[in-house]
N, C-alpha and C positions, 0 to 999 in steps of 0.2 A: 694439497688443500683437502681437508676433510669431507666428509658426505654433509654432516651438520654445518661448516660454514658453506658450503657450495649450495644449501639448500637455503641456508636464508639469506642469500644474496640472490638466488632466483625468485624466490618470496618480496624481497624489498621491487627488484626492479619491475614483480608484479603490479606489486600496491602501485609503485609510480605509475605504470600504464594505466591502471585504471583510477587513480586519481585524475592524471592528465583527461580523459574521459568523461568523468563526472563533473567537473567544473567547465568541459568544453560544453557540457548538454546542462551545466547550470548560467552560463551565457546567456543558451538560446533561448529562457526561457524569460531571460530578458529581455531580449529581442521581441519578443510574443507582444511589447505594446505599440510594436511598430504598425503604421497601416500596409494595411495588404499580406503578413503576414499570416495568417489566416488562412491563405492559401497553401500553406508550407503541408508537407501530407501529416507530420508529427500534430501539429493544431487542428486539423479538419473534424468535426464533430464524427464522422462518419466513420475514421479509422482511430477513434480514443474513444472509451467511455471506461472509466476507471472507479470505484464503488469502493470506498472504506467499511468494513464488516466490525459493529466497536463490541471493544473487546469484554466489557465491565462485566461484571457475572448480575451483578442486580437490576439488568434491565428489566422496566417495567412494559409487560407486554398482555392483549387481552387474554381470555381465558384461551387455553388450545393451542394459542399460535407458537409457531417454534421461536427459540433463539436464531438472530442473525447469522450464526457460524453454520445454519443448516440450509443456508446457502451455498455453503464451500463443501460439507458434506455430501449435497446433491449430487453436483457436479463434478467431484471426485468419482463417484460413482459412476455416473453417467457415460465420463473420458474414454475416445478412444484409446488415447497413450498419457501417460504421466510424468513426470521427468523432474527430482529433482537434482539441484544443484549442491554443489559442498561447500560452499560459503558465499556468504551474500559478497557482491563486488564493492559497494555505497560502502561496508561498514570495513570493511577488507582496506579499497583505498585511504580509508579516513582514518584507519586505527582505532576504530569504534572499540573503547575501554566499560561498555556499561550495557551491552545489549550483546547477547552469543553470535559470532562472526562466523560462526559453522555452520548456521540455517541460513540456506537461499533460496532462491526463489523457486515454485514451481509451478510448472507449466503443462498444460493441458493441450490434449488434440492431437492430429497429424501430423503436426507441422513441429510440434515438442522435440521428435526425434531426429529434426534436422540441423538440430546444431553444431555436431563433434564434438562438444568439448570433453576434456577429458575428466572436467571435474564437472560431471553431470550423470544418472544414471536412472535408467526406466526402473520405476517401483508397481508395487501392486497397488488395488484401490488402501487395503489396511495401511500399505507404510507411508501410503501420503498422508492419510487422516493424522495419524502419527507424527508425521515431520510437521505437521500442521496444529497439531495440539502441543509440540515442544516449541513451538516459536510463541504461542499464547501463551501456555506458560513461562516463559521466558521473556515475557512486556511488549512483545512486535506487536503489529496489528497488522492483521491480513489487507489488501486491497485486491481488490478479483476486479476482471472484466477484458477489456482490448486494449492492449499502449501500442500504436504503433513503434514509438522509441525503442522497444523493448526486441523487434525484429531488428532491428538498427545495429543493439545493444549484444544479441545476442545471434547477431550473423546470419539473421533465419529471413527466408524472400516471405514475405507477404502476401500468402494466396487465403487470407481470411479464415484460417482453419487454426488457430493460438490464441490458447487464453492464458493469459499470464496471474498470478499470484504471489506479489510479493511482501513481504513481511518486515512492515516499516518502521524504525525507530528515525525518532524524534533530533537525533544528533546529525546523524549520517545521512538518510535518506535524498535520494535525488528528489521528491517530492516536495522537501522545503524550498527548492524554488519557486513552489505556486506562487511565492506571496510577491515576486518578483510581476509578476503577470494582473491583470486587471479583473475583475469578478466576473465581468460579462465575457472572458474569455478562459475563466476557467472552468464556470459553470458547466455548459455542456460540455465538457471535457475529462472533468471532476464531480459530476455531480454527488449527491447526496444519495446513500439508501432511502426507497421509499416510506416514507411515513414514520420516520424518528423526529424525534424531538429534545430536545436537550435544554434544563433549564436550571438555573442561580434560586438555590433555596436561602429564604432566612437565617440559616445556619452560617452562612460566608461569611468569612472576618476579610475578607481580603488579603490575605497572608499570599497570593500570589502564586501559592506551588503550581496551579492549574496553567498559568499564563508562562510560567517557564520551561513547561511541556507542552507546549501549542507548538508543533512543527510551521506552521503556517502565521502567528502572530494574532492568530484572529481571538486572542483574549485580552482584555485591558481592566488595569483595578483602578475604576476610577470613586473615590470616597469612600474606599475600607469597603468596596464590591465587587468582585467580577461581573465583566460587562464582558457578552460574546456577540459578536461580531459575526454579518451577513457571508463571511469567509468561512466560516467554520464549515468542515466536512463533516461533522458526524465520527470523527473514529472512537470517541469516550474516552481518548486518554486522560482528557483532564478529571472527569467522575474516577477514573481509577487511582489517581494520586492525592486528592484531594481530603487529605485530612479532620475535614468535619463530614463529609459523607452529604456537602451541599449541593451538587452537583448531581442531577437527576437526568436517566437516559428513558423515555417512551417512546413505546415501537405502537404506534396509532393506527395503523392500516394494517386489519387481519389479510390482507392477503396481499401483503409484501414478497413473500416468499414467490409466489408463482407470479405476480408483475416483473422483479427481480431477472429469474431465469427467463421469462418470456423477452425483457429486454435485452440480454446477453445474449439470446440466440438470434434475436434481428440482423446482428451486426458480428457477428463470429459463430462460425461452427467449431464444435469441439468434442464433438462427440462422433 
């Protein structure tokens, strides 16, 4: 057997494990409308807060204030250790044909270097900023903060010292399960960057593109409109596909940036 089929038959049986994976962790987040689940430590407010950083380059923001992504800059900086991964697992099991299967996620803190994998490797602060501006350029959209799934997901025990960052498309991502789960349960779990706003300009014909990149559903045309929806996370992918430029992202609170990082440090050390 050659080195090239032996290699992508350990590749296929890949994909199946972490297919098998991804749909056992998009179950549970079905599960999530049960009562008492809530309990589960993946649901507990305390061990998730997860933050979409949106990607659009036209946010409208006051004078001074940085862009969203200098949130991810901070704390790249800040990092004890860095780590990333050589291909994302979500777009790897699914055969994700429309977003680069070679950026994965990276992860932050102590705890980054406890994973062994083999397809993981500590970077400097530059080459993360790096792997981080080729996954933006490349249509992902970052989500920073704490998953505990993510210690689950990548083998690592849970001593509150990981911050995770991964880089979500719309097809693949295990995060399209939220919409499986109920608002009041994914809220504090998901919530929103501070002080965005996202809003359906006079421009909308309702042509739709925006509500077919809604990883979550949280868009709907109803009478030649887009209408968004109490679900929506803020990532701006719909402003970035959206073909008349109807779709407006404000960053309203000057000092997002340090509420932002003051939250993330509550609930995970990473530095």
């Amino acid at each position: 057997m050659s080195g090239r089929t032996r290699n992508s038959i350990e590749e296929s049986g890949d994909a199946r494990k972490l297919r098998l994976a991804m749909d056992m962790a998009g179950r549970f987040f079905r599960l999530a409308r049960l009562p008492g689940a809530s309990r589960h430590p993946w649901l507990r407010p305390e061990k998730t807060d997860m933050r979409w950083l949106p990607i659009n380059q036209d946010i409208e923001t006051p004078e001074d204030v940085p862009m969203p992504l200098a949130v991810l800059d901070r704390i790249i900086d800040e990092a004890s250790h860095r780590v990333v991964y050589d291909y994302c697992g979500c777009r790897r099991a699914y055969g994700c044909e429309h977003y680069p299967v070679e950026i994965g996620c990276l992860l932050m803190g102590d705890s980054a270097i406890e994973g062994g994998s083999s397809h993981a490797r500590e970077v400097t602060p530059a080459e993360a900023r790096e792997h981080a501006r080729a996954a933006v350029d490349g249509g992902l959209v970052p989500i920073i903060g704490k998953a505990r799934i993510d210690n689950a997901l990548f083998g690592i025990k849970d001593r509150g010292r990981m911050l995770t960052v991964c880089f979500c498309c719309e097809c693949c991502c295990i995060t399209r399960h939220l919409k499986n789960m109920p608002l009041g349960r994914v809220e504090p779990l998901f919530p929103r960057l501070e002080g965005i706003r996202i809003e359906v300009q006079e421009e909308c014909t309702g042509c739709g593109r925006c509500a077919e990149h809604c990883y979550i559903d949280a868009i709907t045309v109803v009478e030649k409109r887009a209408v968004i929806s109490d679900y929506c996370r803020a990532c701006g992918r719909c402003a970035t596909v959206c073909p008349k430029d109807a779709i407006t992202i404000r960053l309203e609170d000057a000092e997002f940036l340090e509420k932002t990082i003051s939250r993330i440090r509550s609930y995970v050390r990473y530095d």
